[in-house]
C-alpha positions in Angstrom: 92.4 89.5 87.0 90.6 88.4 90.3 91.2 90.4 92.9 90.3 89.4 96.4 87.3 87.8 98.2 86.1 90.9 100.6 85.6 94.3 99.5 88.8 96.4 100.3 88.4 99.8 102.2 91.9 101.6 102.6 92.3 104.1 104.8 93.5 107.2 104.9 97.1 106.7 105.7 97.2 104.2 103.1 95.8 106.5 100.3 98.5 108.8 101.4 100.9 106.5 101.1 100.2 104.9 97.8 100.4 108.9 96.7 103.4 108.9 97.6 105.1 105.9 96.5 103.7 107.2 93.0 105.6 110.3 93.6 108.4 108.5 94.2 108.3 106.3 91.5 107.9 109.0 89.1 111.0 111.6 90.8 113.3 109.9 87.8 110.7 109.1 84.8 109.1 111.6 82.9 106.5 108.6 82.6 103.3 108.9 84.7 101.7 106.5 87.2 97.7 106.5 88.4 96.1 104.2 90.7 92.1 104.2 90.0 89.6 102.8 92.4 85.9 102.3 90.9 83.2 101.1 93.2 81.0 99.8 90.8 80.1 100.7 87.2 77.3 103.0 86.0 74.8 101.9 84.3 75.6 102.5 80.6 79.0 100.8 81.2 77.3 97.5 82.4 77.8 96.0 78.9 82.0 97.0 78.6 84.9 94.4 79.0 86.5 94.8 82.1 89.4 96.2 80.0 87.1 98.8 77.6 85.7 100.0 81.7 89.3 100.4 82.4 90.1 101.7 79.1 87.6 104.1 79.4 88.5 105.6 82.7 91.9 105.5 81.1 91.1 108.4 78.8 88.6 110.3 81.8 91.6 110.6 83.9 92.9 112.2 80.8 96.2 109.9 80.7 96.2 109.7 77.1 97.3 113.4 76.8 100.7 112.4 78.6 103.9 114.5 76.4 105.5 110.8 75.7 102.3 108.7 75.9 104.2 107.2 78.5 100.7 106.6 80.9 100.6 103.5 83.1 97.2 103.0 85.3 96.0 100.5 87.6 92.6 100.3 87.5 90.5 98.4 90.2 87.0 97.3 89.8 85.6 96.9 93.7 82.5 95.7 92.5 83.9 93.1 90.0 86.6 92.1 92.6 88.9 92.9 89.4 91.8 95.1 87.9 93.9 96.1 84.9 96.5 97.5 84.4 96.7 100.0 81.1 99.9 101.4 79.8 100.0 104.4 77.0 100.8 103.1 73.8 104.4 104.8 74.0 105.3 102.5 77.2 103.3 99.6 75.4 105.3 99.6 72.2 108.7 98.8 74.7 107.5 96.6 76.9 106.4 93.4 76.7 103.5 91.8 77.9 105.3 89.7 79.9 106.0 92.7 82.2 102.5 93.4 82.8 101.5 89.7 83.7 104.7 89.8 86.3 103.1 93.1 87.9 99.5 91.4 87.5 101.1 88.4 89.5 102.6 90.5 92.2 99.3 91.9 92.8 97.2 89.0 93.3 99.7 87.3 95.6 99.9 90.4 98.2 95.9 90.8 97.6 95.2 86.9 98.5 97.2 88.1 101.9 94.8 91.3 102.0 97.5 93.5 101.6 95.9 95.4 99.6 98.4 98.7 100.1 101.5 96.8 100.1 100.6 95.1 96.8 100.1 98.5 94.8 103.2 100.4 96.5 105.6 97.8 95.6 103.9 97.6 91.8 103.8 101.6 91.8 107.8 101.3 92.2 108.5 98.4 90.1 106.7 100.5 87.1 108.5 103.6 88.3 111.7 101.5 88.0 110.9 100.6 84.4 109.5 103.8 83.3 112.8 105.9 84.3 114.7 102.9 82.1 112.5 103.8 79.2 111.4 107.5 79.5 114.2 109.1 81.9 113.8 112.6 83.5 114.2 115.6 81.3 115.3 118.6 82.3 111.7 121.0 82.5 109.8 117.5 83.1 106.5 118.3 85.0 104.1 116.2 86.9 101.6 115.9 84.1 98.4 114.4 86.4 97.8 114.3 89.9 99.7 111.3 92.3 96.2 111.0 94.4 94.3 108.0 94.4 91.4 108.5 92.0 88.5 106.6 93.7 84.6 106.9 92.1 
């Protein structure tokens, strides 16, 4: 998916934010959200799909060892002007793709406005929303991976 024309730089407060909006989101799911920022690829991943680079960081951010495989990232490729969005194969087996085109959609529209933060909050939630409909809150659930940005 394109992304937007100038390279994005979020601050600080933004970061913090977009934490938090995944900790929100995830307060009645025992699903698990991450937001990845990549800067530009290495160079032995030059030659992967934008979806194998996402795939790949994927399973570095260790999302495929989720309880329910019940992982959802959104990966963004700064140098590619480009992002994915990769759900475990537990979420991906009850939702259709659909779902994920409507969230790709949301995205592009608030990043052609540069709203770069807004765009991922308000996806963040919407996924929340749908993960607690498919993968409610357990009693004993734990935050399985970090809520902070992962930027590279």
């Amino acid at each position: 998916m394109a992304l937007f024309k100038r390279h994005p730089l979020l601050t600080h407060d933004e970061l913090t934010k977009i934490a938090g909006a995944i900790a929100a989101a995830e307060r009645n799911t025992s699903g698990q959200i991450r937001v990845s920022i990549r800067k530009r690829r290495a160079w032995n991943e030059r030659k992967l799909s934008l979806h194998a680079f996402a795939l790949k960081n994927f399973h570095e951010l260790g999302m495929e060892k989720t309880k329910e495989k019940s992982g959802v990232l959104l990966f963004f490729s700064l140098g590619e002007r480009a992002f994915q969005i990769i759900a475990d194969e537990g979420i991906h087996k009850r939702v259709h793709e659909r779902y994920w085109d409507d969230l790709a959609v949301t995205l592009t529209s608030h990043f052609k406005k540069q709203k770069f933060c807004d765009g991922i909050c308000e996806v963040v939630k919407e996924i929340g929303t749908k993960l607690a409909e498919e993968f409610p809150r357990h009693s004993g659930d734990t935050n399985e991976l970090p809520n902070d940005v992962s930027i590279r």
